[in-house]
Structures are given as structure tokens and as C-alpha cells.
Biopython code that builds the backbone (N, CA, C, O; Angstrom):
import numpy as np
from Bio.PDB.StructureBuilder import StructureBuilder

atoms = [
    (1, "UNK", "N", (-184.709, -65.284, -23.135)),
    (1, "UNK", "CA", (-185.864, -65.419, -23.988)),
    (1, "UNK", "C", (-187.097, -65.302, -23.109)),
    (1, "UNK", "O", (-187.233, -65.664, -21.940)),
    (2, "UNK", "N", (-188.171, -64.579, -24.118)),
    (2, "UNK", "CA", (-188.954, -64.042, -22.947)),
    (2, "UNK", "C", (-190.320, -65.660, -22.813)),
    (2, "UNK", "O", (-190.165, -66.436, -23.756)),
    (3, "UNK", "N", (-191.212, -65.994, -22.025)),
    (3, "UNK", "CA", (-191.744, -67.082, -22.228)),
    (3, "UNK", "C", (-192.573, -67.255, -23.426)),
    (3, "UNK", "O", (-192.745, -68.357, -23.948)),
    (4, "UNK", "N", (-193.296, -65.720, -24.036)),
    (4, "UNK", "CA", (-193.856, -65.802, -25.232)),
    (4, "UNK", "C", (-193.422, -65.832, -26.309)),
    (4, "UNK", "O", (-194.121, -65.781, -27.321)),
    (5, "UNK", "N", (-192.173, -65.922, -26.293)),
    (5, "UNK", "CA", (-191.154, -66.757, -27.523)),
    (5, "UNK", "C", (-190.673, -67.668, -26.969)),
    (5, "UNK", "O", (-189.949, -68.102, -27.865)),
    (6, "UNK", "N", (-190.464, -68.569, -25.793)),
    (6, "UNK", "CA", (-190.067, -70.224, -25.586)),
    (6, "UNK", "C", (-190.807, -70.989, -26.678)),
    (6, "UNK", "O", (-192.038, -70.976, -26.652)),
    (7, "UNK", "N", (-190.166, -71.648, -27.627)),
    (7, "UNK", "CA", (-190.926, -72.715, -28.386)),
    (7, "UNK", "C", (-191.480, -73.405, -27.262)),
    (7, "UNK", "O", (-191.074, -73.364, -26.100)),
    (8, "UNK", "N", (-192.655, -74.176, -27.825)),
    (8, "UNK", "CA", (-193.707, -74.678, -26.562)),
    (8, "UNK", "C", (-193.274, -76.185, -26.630)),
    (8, "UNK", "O", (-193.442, -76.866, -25.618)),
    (9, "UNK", "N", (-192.767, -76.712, -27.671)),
    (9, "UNK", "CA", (-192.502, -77.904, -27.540)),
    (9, "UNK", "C", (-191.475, -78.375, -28.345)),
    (9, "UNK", "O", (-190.739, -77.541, -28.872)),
    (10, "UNK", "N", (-191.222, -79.996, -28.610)),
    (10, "UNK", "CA", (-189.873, -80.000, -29.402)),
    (10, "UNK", "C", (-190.066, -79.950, -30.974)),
    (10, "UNK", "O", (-189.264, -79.772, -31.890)),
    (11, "UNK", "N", (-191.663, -80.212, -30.936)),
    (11, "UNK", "CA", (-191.554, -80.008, -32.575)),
    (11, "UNK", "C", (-191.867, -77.945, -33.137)),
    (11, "UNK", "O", (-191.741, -77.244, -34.141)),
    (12, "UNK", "N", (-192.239, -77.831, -31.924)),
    (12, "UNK", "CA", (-191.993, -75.656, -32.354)),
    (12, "UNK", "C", (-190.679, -75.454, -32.299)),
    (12, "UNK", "O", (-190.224, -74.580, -33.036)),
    (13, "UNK", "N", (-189.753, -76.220, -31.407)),
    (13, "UNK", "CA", (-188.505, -75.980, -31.984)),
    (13, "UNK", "C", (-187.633, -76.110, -32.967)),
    (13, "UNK", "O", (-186.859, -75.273, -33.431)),
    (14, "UNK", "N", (-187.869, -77.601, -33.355)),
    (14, "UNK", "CA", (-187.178, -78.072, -34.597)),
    (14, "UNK", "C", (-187.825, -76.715, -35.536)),
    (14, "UNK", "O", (-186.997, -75.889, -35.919)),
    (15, "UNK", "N", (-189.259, -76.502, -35.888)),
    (15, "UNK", "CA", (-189.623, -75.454, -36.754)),
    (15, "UNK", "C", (-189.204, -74.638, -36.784)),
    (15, "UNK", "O", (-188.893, -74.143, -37.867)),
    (16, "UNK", "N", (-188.923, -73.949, -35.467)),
    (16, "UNK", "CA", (-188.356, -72.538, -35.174)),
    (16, "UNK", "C", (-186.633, -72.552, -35.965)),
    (16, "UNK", "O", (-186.215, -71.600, -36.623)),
    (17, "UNK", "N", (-185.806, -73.879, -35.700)),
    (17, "UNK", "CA", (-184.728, -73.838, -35.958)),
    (17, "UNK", "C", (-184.479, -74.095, -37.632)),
    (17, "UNK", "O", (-183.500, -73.632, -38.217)),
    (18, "UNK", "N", (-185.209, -74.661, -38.091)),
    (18, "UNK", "CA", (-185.438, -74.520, -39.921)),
    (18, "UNK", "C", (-185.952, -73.433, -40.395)),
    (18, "UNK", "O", (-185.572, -73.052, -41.502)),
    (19, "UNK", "N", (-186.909, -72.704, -39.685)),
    (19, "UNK", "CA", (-186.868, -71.754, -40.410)),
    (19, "UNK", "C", (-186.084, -70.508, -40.277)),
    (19, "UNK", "O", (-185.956, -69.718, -41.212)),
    (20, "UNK", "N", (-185.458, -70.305, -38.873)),
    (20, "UNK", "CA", (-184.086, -69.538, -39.200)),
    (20, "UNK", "C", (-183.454, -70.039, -40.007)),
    (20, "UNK", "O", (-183.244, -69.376, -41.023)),
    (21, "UNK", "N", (-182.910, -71.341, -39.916)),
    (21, "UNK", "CA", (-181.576, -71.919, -40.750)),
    (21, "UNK", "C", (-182.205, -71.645, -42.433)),
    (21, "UNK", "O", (-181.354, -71.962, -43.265)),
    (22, "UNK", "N", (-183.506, -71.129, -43.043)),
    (22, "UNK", "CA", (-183.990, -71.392, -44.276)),
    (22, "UNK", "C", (-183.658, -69.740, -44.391)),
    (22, "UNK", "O", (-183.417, -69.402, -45.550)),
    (23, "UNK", "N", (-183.601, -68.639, -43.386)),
    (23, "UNK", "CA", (-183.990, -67.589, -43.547)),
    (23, "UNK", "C", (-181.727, -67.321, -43.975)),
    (23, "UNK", "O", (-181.205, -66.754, -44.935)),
    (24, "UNK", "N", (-181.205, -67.874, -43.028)),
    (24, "UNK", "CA", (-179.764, -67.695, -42.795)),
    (24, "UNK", "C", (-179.016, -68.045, -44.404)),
    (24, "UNK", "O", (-177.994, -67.494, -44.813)),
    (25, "UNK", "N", (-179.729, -68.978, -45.073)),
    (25, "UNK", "CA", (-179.098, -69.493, -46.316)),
    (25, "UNK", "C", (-179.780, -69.013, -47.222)),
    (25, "UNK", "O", (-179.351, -69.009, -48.376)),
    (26, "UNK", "N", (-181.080, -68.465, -46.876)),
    (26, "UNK", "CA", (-181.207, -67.442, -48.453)),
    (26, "UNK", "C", (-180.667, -66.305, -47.879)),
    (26, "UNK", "O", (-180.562, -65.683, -48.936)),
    (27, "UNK", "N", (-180.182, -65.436, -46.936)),
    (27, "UNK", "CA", (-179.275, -64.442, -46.639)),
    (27, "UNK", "C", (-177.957, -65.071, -47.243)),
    (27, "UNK", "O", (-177.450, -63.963, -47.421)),
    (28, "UNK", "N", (-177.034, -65.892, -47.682)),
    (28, "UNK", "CA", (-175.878, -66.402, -47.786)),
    (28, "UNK", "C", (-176.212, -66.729, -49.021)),
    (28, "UNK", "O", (-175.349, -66.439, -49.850)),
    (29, "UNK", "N", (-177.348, -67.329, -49.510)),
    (29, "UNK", "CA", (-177.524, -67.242, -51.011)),
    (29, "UNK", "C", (-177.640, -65.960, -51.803)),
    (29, "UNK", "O", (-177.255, -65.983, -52.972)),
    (30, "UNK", "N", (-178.218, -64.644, -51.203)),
    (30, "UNK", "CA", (-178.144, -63.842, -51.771)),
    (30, "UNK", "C", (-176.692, -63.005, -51.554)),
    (30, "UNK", "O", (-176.165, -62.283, -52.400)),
    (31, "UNK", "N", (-176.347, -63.202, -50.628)),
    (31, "UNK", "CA", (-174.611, -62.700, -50.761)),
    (31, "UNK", "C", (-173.398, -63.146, -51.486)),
    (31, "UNK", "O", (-172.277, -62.647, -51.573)),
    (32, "UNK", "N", (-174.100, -64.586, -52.150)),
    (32, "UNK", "CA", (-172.548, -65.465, -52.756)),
    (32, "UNK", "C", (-173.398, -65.892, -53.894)),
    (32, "UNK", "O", (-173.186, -67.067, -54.192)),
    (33, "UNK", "N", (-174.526, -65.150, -54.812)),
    (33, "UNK", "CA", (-175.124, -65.593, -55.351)),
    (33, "UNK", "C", (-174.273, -66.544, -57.010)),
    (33, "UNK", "O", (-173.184, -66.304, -57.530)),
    (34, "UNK", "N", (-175.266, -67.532, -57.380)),
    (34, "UNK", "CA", (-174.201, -68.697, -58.437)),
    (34, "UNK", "C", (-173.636, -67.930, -59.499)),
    (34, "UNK", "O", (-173.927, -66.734, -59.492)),
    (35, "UNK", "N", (-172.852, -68.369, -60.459)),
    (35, "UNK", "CA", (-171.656, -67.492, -61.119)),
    (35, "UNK", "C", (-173.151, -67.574, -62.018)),
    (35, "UNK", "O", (-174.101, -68.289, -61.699)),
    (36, "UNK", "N", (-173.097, -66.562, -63.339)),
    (36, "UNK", "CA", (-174.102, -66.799, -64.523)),
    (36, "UNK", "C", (-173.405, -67.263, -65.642)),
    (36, "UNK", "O", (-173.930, -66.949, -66.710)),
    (37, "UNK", "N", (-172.447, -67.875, -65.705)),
    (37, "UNK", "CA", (-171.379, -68.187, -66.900)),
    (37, "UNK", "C", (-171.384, -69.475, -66.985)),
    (37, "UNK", "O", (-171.037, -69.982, -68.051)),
    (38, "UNK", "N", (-171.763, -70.270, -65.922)),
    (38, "UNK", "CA", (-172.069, -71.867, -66.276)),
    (38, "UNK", "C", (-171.041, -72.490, -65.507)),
    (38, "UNK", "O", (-170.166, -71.758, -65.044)),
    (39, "UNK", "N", (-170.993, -73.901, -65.260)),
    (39, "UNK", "CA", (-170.339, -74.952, -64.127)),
    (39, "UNK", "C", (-168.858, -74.996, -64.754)),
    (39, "UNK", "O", (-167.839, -75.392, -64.186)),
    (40, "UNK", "N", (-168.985, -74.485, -66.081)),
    (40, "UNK", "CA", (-167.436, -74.638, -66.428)),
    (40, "UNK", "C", (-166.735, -73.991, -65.930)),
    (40, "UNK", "O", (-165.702, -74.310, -65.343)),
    (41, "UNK", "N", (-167.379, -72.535, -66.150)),
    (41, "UNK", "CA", (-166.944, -71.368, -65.083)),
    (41, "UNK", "C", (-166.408, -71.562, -63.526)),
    (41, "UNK", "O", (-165.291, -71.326, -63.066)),
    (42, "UNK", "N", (-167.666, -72.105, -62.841)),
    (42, "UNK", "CA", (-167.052, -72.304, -61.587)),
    (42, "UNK", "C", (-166.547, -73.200, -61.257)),
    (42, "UNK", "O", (-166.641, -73.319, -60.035)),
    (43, "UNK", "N", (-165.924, -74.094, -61.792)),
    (43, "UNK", "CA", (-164.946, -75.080, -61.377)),
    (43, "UNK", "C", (-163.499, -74.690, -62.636)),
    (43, "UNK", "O", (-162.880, -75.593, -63.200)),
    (44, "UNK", "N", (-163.307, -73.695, -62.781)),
    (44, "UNK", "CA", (-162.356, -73.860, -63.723)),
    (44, "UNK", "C", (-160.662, -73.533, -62.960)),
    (44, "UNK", "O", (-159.563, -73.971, -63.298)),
    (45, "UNK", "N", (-161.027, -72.647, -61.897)),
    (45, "UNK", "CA", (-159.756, -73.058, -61.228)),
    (45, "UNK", "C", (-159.401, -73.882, -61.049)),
    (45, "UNK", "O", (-158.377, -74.290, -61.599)),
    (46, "UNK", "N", (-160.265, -74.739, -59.934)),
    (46, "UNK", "CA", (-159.653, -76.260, -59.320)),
    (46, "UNK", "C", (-160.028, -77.232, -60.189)),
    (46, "UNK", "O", (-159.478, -78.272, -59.825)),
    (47, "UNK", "N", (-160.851, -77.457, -61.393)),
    (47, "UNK", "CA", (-161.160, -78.608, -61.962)),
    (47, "UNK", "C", (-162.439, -79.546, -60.924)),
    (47, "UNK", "O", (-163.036, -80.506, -61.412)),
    (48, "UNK", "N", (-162.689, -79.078, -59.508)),
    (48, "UNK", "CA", (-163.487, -79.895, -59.133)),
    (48, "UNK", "C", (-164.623, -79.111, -58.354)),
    (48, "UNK", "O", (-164.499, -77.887, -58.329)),
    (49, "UNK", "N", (-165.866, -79.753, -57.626)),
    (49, "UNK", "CA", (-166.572, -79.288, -56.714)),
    (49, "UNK", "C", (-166.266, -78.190, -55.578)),
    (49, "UNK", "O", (-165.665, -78.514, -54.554)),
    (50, "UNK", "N", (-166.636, -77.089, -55.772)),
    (50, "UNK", "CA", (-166.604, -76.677, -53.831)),
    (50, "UNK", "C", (-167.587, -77.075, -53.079)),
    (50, "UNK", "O", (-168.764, -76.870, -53.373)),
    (51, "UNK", "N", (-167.168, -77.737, -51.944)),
    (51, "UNK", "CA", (-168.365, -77.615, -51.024)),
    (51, "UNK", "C", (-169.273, -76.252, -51.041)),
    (51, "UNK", "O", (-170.491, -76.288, -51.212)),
    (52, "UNK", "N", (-168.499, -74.993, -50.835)),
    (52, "UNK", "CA", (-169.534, -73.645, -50.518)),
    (52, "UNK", "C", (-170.664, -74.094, -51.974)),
    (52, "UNK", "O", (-171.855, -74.112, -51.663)),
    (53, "UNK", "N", (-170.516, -74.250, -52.656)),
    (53, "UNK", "CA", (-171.364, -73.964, -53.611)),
    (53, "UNK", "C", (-172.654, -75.131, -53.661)),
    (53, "UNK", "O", (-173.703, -75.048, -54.301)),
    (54, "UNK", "N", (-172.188, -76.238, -52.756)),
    (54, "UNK", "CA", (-172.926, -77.350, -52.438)),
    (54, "UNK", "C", (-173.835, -76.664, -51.205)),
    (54, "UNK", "O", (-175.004, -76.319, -51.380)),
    (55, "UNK", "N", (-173.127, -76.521, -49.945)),
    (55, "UNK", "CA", (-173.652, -75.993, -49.121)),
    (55, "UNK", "C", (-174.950, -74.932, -49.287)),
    (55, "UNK", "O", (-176.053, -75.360, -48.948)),
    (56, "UNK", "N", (-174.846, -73.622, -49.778)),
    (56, "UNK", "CA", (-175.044, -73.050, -50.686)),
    (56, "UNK", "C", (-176.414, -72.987, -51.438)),
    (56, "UNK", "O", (-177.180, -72.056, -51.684)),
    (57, "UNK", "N", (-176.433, -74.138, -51.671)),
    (57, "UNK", "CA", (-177.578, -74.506, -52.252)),
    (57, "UNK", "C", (-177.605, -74.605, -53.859)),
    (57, "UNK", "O", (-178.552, -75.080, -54.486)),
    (58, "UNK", "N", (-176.381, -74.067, -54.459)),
    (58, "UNK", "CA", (-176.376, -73.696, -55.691)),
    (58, "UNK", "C", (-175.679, -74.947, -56.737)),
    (58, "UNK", "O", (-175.613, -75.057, -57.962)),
    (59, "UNK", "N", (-175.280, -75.675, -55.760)),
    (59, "UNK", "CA", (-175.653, -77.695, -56.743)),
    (59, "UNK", "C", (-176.142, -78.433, -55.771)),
    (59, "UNK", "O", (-176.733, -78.081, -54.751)),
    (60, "UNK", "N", (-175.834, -79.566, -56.184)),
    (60, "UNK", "CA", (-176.181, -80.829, -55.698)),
    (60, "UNK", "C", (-174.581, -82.126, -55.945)),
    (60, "UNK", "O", (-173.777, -82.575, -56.762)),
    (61, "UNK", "N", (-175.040, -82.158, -54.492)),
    (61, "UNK", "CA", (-173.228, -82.654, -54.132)),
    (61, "UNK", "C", (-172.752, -83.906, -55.686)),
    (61, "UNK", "O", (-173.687, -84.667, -55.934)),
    (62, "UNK", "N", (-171.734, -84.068, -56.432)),
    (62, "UNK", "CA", (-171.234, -84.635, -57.044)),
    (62, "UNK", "C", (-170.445, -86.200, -56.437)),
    (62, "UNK", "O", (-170.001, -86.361, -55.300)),
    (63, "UNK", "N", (-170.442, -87.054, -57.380)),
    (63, "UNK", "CA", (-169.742, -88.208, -56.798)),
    (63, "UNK", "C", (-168.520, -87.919, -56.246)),
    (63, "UNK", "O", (-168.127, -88.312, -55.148)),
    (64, "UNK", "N", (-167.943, -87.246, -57.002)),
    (64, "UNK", "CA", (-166.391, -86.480, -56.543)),
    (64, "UNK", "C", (-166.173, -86.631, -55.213)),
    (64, "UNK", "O", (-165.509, -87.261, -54.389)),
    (65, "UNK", "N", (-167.278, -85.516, -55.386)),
    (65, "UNK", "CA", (-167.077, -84.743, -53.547)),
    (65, "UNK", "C", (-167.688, -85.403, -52.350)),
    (65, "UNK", "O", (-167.380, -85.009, -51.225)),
    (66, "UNK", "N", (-168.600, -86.459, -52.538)),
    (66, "UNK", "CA", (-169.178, -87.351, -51.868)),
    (66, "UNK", "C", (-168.104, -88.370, -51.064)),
    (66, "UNK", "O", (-168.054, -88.585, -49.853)),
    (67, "UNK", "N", (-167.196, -88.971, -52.216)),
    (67, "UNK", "CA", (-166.301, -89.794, -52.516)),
    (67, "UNK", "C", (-165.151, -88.976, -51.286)),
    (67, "UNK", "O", (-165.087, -89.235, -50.084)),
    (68, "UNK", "N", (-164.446, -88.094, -51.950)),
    (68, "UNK", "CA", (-163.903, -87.012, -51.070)),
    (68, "UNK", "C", (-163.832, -86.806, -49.443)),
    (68, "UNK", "O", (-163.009, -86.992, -48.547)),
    (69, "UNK", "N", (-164.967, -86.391, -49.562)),
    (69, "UNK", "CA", (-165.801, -86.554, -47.900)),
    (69, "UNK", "C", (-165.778, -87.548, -46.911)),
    (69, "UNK", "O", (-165.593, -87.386, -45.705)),
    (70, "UNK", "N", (-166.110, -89.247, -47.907)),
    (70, "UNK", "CA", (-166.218, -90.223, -47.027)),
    (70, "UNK", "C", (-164.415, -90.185, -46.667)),
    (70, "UNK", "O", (-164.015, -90.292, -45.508)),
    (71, "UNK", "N", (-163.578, -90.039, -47.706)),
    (71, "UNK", "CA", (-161.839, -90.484, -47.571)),
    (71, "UNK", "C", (-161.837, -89.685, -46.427)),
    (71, "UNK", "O", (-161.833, -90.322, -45.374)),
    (72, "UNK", "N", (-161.837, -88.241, -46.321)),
    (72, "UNK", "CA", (-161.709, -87.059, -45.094)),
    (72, "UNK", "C", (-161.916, -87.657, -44.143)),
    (72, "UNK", "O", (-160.967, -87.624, -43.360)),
    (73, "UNK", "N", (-163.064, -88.431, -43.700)),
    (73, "UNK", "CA", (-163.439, -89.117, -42.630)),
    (73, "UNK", "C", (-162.920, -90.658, -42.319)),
    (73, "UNK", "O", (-163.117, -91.164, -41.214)),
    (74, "UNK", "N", (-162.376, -91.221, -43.173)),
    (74, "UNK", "CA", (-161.867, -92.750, -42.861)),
    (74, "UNK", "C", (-160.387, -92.255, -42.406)),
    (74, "UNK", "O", (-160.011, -93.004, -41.505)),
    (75, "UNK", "N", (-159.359, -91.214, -42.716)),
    (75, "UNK", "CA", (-158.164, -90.557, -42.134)),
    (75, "UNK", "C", (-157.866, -90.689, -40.979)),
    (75, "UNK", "O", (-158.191, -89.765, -40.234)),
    (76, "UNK", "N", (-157.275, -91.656, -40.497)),
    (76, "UNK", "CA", (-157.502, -91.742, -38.919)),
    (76, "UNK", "C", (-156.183, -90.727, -38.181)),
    (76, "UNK", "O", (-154.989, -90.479, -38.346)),
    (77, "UNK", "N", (-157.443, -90.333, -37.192)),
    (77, "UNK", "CA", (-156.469, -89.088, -36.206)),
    (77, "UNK", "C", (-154.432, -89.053, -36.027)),
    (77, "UNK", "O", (-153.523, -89.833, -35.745)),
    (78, "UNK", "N", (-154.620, -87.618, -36.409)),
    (78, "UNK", "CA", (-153.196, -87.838, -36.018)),
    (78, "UNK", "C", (-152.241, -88.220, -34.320)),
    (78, "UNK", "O", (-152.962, -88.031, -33.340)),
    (79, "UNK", "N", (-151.371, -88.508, -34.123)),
    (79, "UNK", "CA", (-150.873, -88.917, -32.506)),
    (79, "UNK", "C", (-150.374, -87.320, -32.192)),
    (79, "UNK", "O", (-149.925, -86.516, -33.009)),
    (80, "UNK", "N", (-150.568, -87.157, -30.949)),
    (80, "UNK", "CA", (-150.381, -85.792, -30.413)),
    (80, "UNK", "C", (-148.943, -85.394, -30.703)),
    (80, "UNK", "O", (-148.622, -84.211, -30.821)),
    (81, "UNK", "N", (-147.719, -86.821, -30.865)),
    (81, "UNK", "CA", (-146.356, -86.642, -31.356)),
    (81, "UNK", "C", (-146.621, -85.958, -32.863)),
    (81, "UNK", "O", (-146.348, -84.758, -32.900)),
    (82, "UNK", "N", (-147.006, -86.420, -33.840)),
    (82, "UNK", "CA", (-147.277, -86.121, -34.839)),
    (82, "UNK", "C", (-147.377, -84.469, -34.795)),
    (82, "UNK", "O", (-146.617, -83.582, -35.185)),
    (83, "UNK", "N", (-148.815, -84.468, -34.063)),
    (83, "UNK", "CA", (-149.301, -82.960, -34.349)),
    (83, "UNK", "C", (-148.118, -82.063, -33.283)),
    (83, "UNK", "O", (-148.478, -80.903, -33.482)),
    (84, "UNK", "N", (-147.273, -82.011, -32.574)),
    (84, "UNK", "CA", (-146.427, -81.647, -32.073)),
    (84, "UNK", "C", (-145.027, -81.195, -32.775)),
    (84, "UNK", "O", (-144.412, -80.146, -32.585)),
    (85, "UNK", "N", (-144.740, -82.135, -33.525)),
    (85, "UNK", "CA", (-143.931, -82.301, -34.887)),
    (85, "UNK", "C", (-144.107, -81.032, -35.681)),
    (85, "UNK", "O", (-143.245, -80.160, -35.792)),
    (86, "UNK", "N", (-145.750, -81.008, -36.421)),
    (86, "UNK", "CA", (-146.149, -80.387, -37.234)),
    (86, "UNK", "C", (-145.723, -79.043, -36.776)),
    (86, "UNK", "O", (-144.890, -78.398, -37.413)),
    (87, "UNK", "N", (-146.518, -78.407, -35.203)),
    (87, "UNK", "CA", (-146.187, -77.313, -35.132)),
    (87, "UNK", "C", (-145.123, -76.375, -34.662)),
    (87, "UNK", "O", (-145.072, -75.147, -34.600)),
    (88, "UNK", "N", (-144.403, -77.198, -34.393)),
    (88, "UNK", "CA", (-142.794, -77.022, -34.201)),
    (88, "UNK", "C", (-141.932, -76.866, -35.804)),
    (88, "UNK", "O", (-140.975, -76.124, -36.023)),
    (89, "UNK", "N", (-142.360, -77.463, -36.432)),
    (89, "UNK", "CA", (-142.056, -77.318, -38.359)),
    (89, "UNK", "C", (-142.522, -76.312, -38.729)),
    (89, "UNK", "O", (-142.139, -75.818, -39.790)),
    (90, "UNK", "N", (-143.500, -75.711, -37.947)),
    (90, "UNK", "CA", (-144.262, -74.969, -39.188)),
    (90, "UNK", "C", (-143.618, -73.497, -38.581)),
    (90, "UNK", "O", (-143.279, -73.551, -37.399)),
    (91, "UNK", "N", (-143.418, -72.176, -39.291)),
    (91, "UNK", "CA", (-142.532, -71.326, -38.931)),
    (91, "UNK", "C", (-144.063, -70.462, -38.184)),
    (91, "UNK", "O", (-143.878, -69.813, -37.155)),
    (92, "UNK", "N", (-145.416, -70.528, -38.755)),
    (92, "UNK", "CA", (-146.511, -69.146, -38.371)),
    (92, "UNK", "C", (-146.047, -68.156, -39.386)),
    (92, "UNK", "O", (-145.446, -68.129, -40.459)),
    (93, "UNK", "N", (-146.633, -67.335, -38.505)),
    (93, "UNK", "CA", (-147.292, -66.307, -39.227)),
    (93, "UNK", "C", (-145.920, -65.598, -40.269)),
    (93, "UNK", "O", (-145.919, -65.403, -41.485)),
    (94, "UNK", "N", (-144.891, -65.346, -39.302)),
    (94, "UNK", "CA", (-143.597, -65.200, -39.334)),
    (94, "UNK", "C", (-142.586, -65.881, -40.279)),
    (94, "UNK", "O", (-141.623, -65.314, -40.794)),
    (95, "UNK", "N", (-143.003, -67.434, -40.468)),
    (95, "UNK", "CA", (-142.074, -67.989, -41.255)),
    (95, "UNK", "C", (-140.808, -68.302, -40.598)),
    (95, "UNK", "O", (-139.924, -68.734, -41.338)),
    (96, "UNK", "N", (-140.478, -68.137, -39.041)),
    (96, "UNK", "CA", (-139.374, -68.668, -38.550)),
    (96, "UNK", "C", (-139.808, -69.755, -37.945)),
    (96, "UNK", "O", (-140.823, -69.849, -37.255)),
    (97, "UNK", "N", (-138.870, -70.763, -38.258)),
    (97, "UNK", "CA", (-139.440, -72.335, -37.589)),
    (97, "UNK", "C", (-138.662, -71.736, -36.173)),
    (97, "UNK", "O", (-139.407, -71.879, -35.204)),
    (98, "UNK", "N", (-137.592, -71.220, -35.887)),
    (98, "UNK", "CA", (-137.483, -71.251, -34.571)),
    (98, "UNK", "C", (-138.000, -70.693, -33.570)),
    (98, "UNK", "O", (-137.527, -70.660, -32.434)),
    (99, "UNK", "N", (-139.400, -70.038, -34.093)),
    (99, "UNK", "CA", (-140.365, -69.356, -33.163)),
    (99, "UNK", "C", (-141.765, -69.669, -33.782)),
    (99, "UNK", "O", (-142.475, -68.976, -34.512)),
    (100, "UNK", "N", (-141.993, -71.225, -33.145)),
    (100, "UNK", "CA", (-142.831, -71.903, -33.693)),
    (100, "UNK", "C", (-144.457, -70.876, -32.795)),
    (100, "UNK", "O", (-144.467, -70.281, -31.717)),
    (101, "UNK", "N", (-145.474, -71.044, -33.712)),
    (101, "UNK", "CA", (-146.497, -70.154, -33.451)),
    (101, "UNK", "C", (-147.474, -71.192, -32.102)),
    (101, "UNK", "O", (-148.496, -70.733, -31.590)),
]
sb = StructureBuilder()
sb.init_structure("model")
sb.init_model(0)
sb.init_chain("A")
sb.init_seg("    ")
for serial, (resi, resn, name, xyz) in enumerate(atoms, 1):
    if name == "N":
        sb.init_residue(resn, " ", resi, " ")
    sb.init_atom(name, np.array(xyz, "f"), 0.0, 1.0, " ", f" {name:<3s}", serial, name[0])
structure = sb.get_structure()
């Protein structure tokens, strides 16, 4: 970066970094733009929230998924036996467990 684009300080940076991140999500808003058929519509597969559509910008997070989120995070880590287990079970790409991926 050349010095006449170094943000000059930490608050030109924080700015600098919102307004990419504002420029990055209306690029991602205009690529995944909201269904026009209504919320019934887009939740009618799963019955519930997607995050993308939260993220997104195109709701506002639901108790659901709030609720959801905190459980994701109270899950306490699996033991490296565990996750060792898992990928020895799991067959890949392949589907043979005896050529675990």
C-alpha cells in the first residue's frame, strides 16, 4: 500500500473498513437479491430462518435463530478421540470407510 492510501489513523481505518464491508454486501445483495414471493416462500423448504438471508441484509435475525446460535455455541468441543472416531467412520468423498479421507 502506497503511503497516500495508508489510513492515517485508527478511526480512517475503521471507516475505510465499513465502507468496503458496506460496498462488499450491497455487491452480495445484489447477487442473492430477496425472493419477491414473500417469507413463506423463503422458508418453505426448511420451515425456518437462514442465516444467508440474515446476513444478507434481507431480515432481521428471528428468535429461532438467535436461540439456535446461542445452543451452537454452549456445545462444548469435541475430544480429539471423538473427532478421530468421526473421521475414520466417515467413508469421503468415495464412500469407503476403509479409505478414510
Amino acid at each position: 500500500m502506497t503511503a497516500s492510501r495508508t489510513p492515517a489513523g485508527d478511526n480512517d481505518f475503521i471507516r475505510w473498513v465499513e465502507e468496503k464491508s458496506e460496498v462488499v454486501m450491497a455487491d452480495l445483495g445484489d447477487k442473492f437479491p430477496p425472493p419477491t414471493t414473500g417469507v413463506d416462500a423463503l422458508h418453505a423448504e426448511t420451515s425456518s430462518q437462514r442465516i444467508e438471508e440474515v446476513l444478507l441484509g434481507h431480515e432481521l435475525p428471528g428468535e429461532a435463530l438467535l436461540e439456535e446460535l446461542v445452543a451452537l455455541e454452549n456445545i462444548p468441543p469435541l475430544s480429539d478421540e471423538e473427532l478421530a472416531r468421526q473421521a475414520l467412520q466417515d467413508g469421503g468423498g468415495d464412500a469407503d470407510p476403509s479409505t478414510p479421507e
